[in-house]
N, C-alpha and C positions, 0 to 999 in steps of 0.2 A: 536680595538685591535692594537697592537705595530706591524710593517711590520715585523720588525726581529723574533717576538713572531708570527706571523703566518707561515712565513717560516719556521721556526725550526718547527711546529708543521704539516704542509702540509711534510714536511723533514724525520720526523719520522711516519708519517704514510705511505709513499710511503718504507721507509726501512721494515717494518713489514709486509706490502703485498708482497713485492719481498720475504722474507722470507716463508710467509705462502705456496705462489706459488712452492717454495723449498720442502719447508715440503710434502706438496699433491703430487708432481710429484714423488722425487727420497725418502720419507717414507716410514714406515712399508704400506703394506695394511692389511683391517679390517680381513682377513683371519688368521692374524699372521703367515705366511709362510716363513720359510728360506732357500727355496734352494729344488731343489730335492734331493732325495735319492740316485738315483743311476746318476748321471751326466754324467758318463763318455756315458751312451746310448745318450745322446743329443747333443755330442761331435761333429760337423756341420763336422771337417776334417776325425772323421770313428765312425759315426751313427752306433748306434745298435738298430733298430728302431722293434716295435714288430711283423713288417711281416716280419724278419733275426731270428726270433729266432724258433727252430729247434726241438727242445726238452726240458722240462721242467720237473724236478724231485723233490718229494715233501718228503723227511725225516721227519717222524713223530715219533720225540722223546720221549713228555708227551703228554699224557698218550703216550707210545710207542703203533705200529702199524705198518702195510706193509708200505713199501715203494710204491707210486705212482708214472709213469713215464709215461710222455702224448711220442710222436713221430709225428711231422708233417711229412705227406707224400711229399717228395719232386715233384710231380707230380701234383696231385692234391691240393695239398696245408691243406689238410684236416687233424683232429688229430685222433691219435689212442691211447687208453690206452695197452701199453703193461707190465706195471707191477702194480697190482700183478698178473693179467695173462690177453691174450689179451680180450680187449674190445670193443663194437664201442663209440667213446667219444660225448661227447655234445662240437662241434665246440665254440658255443660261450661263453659256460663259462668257459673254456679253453683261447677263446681269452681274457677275462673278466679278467681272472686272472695275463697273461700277461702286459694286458694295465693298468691295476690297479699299478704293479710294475713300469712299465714306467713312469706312470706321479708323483707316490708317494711324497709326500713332509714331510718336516721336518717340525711339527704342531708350536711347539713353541721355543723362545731363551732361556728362563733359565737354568739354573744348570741343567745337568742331571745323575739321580742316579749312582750310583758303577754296572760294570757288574754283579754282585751277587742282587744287590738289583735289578737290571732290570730283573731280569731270565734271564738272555744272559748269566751267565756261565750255566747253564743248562737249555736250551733253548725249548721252544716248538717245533717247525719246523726249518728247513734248505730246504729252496726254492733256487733253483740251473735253470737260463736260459743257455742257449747254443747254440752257434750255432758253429760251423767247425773254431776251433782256437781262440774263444773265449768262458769266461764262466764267469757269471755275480752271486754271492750269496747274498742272503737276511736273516737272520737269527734273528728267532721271538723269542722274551722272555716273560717278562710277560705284559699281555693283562688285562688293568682296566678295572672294572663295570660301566656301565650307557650308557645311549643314545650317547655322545659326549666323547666317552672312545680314551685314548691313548692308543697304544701299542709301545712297547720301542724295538727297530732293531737295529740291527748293517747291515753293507752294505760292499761288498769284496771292492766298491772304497773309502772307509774310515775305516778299520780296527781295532778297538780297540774307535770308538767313538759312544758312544751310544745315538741313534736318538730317540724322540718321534712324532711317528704318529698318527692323526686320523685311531681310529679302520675300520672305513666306508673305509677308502682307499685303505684296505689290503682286507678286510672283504673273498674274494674269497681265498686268499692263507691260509684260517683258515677250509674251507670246507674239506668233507669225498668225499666219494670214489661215493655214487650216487650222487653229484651236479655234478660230471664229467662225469658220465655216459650219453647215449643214453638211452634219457628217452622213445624211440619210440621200443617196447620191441617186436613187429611183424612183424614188417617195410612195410614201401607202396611200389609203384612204382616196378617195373619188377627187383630189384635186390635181391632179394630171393623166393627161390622154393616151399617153406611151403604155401599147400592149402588151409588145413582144420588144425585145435586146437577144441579137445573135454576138458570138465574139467566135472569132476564129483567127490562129496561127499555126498558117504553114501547115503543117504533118499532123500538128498534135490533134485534130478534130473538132467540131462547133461546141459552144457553149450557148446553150437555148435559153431562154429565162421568158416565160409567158406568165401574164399577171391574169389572176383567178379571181374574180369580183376585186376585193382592193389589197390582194396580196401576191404576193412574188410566188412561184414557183418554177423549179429545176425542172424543165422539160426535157433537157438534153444533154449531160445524159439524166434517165428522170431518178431525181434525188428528191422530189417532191418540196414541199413547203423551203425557200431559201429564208440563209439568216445571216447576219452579217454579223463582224466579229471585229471592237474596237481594237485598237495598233494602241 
């Protein structure tokens, strides 16, 4: 083969490996992800990172419904459901719901639909984080069918541009009022006074339940140590 005609061809494949090298490093990755949703929490000069946020309020537009409002305790660091009246919260799907907004990403680039055709002008939910001089909103529209479903957001750090999400990403800020709750409905441990719990219907016979230093047990009929079983 001709020296020039090999140069040129060793020439041009060394140009398409620096290329591809290009492509791998600073391209899309297989995720199709564009960016987070809310940026401004990742902001490195004033982080709004998910242990800063303080209170979280959940407006349930469609189908309409109470409004939900978690409250971290600033002491313990723990949540409290205090509206639609107080409750004790499940800490971590609380935090679930949180972190899920933090990391949220914008799923794909193309075109995305009119606020009317997103449901963003009449929006599902209005998810509101907070903490003392700052407030961050998220606002759900409509949420597609199937396993690998968008749902279409708007975000208060981009206002008027309508994002599509994987549903899996939000999936917590879509839940009712027992995904928040304290599913632990007798409680353990020395911080409640309650001894004994009878339950009786009709025919069928008492159901006893006597707590033994700081745990439950079946006194009646006696099953001994009780245990509860998540749904």
């Amino acid at each position: 083969m001709n020296p020039k005609t090999t140069a040129f061809l060793f020439g041009a494949l060394l140009v398409m490996l620096v290329v591809l090298a290009v492509v791998l490093v600073y391209g899309p990755s297989n995720t199709n992800e564009t960016g987070f949703v809310f940026t401004s929490m990742h902001d490195t000069a004033a982080p709004f990172e998910p242990k800063d946020v303080e209170k979280v309020v959940i407006e349930r537009k469609k189908p309409a419904d109470a409004t939900l409002v978690f409250e971290r305790d600033p002491d313990t660091k723990k949540w409290r459901i205090t509206e639609p009246r107080n409750l004790k919260a499940d800490n971590s799907n609380i935090d679930s719901l949180v972190h899920q907004i933090y990391d949220a990403h914008r799923a794909e680039k193309s075109k995305a639909p009119s606020l009317k055709d997103a449901g963003l002008a009449d929006p599902q939910r209005i998810i509101t984080l907070s903490k003392e001089g700052r407030e961050l909103k998220l606002t759900v529209g409509e949420v597609l069918p199937g396993d690998n479903a968008l749902a279409y957001v708007l975000s208060s750090d981009a206002p008027g541009q309508v994002m599509g999400v994987r549903r899996s990403s939000i999936d917590s800020a879509l839940e009712t009022l027992p995904f928040f709750r304290n599913k632990d409905l007798l409680g353990e441990g020395p911080a409640t006074d309650l001894q004994v719990v009878k339950v009786t219907q009709g025919k069928k016979g008492t159901v006893e339940l006597k707590k033994d230093k700081d745990h439950w047990r079946l006194a009646q009929p006696p099953y001994g140590e009780a245990t509860w079983a998540p749904s």
